[in-house]
N, C-alpha and C positions, 0 to 999 in steps of 0.2 A: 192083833197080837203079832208082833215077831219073829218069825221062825229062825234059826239060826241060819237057812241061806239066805234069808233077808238079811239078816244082820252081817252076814260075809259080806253079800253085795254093797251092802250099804260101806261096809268099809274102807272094798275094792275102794267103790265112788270117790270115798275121802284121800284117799291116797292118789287118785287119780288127780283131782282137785290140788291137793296139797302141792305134788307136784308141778302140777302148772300152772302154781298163783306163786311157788318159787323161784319157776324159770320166769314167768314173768320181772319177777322181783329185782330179779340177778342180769337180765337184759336192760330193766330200767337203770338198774345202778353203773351200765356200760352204756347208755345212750346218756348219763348226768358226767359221766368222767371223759366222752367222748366230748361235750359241746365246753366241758370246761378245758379241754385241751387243743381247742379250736379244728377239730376234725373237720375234715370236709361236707358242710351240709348234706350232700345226698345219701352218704354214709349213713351218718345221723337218723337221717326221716326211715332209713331201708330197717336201723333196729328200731325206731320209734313206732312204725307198721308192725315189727315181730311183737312188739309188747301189746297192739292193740289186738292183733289176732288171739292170743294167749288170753288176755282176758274179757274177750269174748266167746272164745271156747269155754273159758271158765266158767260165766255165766247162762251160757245155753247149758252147760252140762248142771250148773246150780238150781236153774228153773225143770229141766227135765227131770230131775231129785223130786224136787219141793210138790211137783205135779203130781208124781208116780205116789210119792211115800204121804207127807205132811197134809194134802189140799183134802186129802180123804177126811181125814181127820177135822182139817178146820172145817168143812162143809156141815159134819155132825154135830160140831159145837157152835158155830156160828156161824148158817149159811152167805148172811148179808155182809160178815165181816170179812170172807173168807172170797166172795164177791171183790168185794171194796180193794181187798188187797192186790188181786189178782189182776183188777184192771190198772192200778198205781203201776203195779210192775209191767204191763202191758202200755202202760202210757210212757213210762221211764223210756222203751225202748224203740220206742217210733222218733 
C-alpha cells in the first residue's frame, strides 16, 4: 500500500526524471542543428557526451525506482518473471 510520502516521493522521482529525459531532449535537438550547421566536431562529441550522461542518469535513477517500488511487487506475483526481467535489464547494461 502507498502511503502519501510514498507517493510524494514517487512524484519528486517523476519530476526529477521528467526533467532530465528533457534536458536530454533539448541537448540532442542542439547536437542535430549543430552537425547540420557543420559545427566544429569536438563541439559536437562535448554535447553528444552531455546527452549520454543525462540519459544514463536517467536510467540509473529509472532502475533505482523500479528496485525500490515495482520489483517488490513483481517478486509477489511472479518470482521467475520478475527474475527474468531483471537480468534482461542487467544484460542491456553491460
Amino acid at each position: 500500500m502507498k502511503t502519501n510520502a510514498t507517493i510524494s516521493s514517487l512524484s519528486t522521482k517523476k519530476t526529477k526524471l521528467l526533467k532530465l529525459s528533457k534536458q536530454a531532449r533539448g541537448t540532442l535537438e542542439k547536437v542535430i542543428t549543430m552537425i547540420e550547421s557543420d559545427v566544429y566536431c569536438p563541439l559536437i562529441i562535448q554535447q553528444a557526451d552531455s546527452v549520454s550522461g543525462l540519459i544514463k542518469t536517467v536510467r540509473k535513477e529509472l532502475l533505482a525506482g523500479h528496485l525500490d517500488t515495482c520489483v517488490v511487487d513483481r517478486i509477489k506475483e511472479d518470482k521467475a518473471k520478475a527474475v527474468a526481467e531483471l537480468l534482461k535489464i542487467y544484460n542491456l547494461s553491460n
